[in-house]
N, C-alpha and C positions, 0 to 999 in steps of 0.2 A: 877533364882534359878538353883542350880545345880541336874539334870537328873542323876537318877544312872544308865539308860540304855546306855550300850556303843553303842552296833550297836544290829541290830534286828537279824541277820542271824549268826555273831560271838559270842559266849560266852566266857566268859575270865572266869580267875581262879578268886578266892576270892582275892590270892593274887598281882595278876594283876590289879584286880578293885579297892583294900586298894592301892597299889602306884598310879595309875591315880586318885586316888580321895585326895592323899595324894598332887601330883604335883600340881593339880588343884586349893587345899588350899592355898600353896604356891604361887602360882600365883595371887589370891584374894587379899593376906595379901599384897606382894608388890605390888599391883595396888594402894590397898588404901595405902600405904605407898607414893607412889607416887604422887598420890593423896593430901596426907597433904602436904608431900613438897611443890607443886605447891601452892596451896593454900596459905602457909607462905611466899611465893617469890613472889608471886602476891599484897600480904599486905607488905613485907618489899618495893617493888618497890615502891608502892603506897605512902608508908611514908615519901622513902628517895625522891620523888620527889616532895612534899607538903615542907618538909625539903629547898629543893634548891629554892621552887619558893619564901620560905618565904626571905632565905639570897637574893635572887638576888633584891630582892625588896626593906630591909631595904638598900643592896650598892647603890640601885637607889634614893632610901632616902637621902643615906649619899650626894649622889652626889649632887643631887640638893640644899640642904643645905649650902656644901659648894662654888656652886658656886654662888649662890644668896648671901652670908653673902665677898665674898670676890670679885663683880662685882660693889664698893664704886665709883673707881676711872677711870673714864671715859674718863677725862680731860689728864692722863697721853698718853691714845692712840694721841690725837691730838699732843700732844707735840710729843712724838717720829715720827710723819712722817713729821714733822715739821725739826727736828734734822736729818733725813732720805732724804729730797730735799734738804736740806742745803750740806750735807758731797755728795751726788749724782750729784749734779749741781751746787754745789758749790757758790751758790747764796740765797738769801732767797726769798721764794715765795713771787708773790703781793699779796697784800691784798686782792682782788677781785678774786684771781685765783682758791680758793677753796672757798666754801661757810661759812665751819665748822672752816677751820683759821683765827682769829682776831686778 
């Protein structure tokens, strides 16, 4: 609560006391002004980061989706290092030489 005593041993004019009491108000209104700001940036931070966790989740969604629906063909890795010792050694592997080559 605001004190309308300024000091015990000073006496101020009426109109001394009407502007310290006037600055004071002032002072009040922008605190809680500041106050609600805070408040409102406290709840947008809040949302826009509820907001990012929800996107970051559905792209880790999307990801795994597409790599499970597009991980069919397996068979083509064995051939490409198959094609890969051929053009590098210029020979084809033995048959025994890897386990996964037939």
């Amino acid at each position: 609560m605001f004190c309308r005593v300024i000091m015990f041993v000073v006496s101020k004019s009426t109109k001394e006391a009407k502007k310290l009491r006037l600055v004071k108000r002032r002072e009040q209104k922008l605190k809680e002004m500041r106050r609600k700001q805070q408040e409102e940036n406290v709840a947008r931070k809040k949302r826009d980061k509820e907001e990012h966790k929800a996107r970051s989740l559905a792209g880790m969604r999307r990801e795994l989706e597409e790599e499970s629906n597009g991980d069919d063909d397996d068979d083509d890795d064995d051939d490409d290092d198959v094609k890969w010792f051929k053009k590098e050694v210029g020979a084809d592997p033995d048959p025994g030489e890897w386990a996964w080559s037939g």
